[in-house]
N, C-alpha and C positions, 0 to 999 in steps of 0.2 A: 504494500500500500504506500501512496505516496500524498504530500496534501500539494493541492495542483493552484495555481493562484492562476484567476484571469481578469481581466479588464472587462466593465462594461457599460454601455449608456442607456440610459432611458428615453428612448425617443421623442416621445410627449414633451419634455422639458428639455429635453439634451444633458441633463445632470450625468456625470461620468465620476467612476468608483473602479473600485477592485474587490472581489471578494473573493473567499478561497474555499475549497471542499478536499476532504480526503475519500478518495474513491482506490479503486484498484487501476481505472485504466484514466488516461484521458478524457475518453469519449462518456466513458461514464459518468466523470466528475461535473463535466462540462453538462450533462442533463440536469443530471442533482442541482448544481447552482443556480441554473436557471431558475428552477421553482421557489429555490431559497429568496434568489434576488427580487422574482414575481412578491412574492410575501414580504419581506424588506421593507420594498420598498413602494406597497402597498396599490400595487396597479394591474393590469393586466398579462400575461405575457407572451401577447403579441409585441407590449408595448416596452419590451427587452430584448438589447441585443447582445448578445457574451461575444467576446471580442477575441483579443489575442491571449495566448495564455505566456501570464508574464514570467511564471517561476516554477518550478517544480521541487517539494525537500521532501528525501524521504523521514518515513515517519518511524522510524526504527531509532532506539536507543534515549536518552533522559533529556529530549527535546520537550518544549513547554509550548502547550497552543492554549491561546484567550480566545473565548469564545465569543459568538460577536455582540450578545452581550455585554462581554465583561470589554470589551477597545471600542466599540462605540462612546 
């Protein structure tokens, strides 16, 4: 597993973010987010686009992740 970081905008507003998901692939993390982002940030998700993916860490060993709760 890896937590996958990607870039995205909000159409509607053009508001632009990053948010990240741990998934097993790419392709799957990049699903998951979407919905998370949909929920976030409280609109449709049509009106989301996930963008480039900016980082990938794996998620192996006494690495610390804040949820986004807690770094909002």
């Amino acid at each position: 597993m890896a937590r996958y970081l990607f870039a995205y905008e909000v159409k509607s507003t053009g508001r632009k973010g990053e948010f990240s998901w741990t998934a097993d692939s790419e392709e799957a993390a990049r699903e998951l987010v979407h919905a998370k982002i949909t929920d976030f940030e409280f609109t449709e998700p049509e009106d989301i686009v996930v963008g480039d993916l900016l980082e990938v860490k794996e998620t192996t060993g006494n690495q610390y992740y804040e949820c986004e709760g807690c770094s909002a």
